[in-house]
C-alpha positions in Angstrom: -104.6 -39.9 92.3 -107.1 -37.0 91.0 -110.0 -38.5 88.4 -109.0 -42.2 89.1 -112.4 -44.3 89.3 -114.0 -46.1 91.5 -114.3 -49.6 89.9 -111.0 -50.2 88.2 -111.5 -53.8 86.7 -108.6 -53.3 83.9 -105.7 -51.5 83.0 -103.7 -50.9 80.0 -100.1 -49.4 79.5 -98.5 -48.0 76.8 -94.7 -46.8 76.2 -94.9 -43.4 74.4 -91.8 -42.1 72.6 -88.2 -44.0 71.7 -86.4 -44.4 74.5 -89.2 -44.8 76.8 -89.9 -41.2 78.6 -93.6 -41.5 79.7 -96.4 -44.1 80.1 -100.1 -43.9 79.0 -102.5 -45.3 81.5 -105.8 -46.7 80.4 -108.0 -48.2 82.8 -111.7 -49.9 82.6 -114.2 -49.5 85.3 -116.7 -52.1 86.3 -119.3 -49.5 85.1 -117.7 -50.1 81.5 -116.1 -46.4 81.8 -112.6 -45.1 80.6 -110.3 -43.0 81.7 -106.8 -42.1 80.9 -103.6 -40.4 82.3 -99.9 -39.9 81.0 -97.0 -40.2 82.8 -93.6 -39.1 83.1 -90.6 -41.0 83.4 -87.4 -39.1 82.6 -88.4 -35.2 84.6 -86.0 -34.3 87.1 -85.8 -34.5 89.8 -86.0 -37.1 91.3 -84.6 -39.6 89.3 -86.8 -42.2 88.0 -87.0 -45.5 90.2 -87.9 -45.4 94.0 -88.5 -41.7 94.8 -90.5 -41.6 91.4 -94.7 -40.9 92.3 -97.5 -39.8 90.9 -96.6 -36.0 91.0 -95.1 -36.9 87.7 -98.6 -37.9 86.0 -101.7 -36.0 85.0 -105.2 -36.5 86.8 -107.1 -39.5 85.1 -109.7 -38.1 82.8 -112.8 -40.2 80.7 -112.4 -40.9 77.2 -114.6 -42.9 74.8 -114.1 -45.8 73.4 -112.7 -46.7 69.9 -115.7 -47.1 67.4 -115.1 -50.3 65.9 
């Protein structure tokens, strides 16, 4: 997938939106990097399940961390 990086030690997902119609994916790189990408689950077509792939998400792109 476009912007996914090399490394991935974590990863995070969120539901976004009541009933579920995309994820947000966070994951951590061993270099203690971020990055992010949404994806959609209710576009047609296809219909969500098997023929669902990544053509329905964003490239991954780095975001900071939350300041504590």
């Amino acid at each position: 997938m476009r912007g996914y990086p090399e490394g991935v030690i974590g990863v995070s997902l969120t539901e976004l939106a009541q009933p579920l119609s995309s994820l947000l994916i966070t994951v951590t790189s061993s270099g203690g990097g971020l990055a992010q990408t949404k994806c959609i689950l209710t576009a047609p077509p296809p219909p969500p399940g098997p023929a669902w792939g990544t053509e329905y998400c964003d490239g991954f792109t780095p975001i900071s961390a939350p300041k504590a």
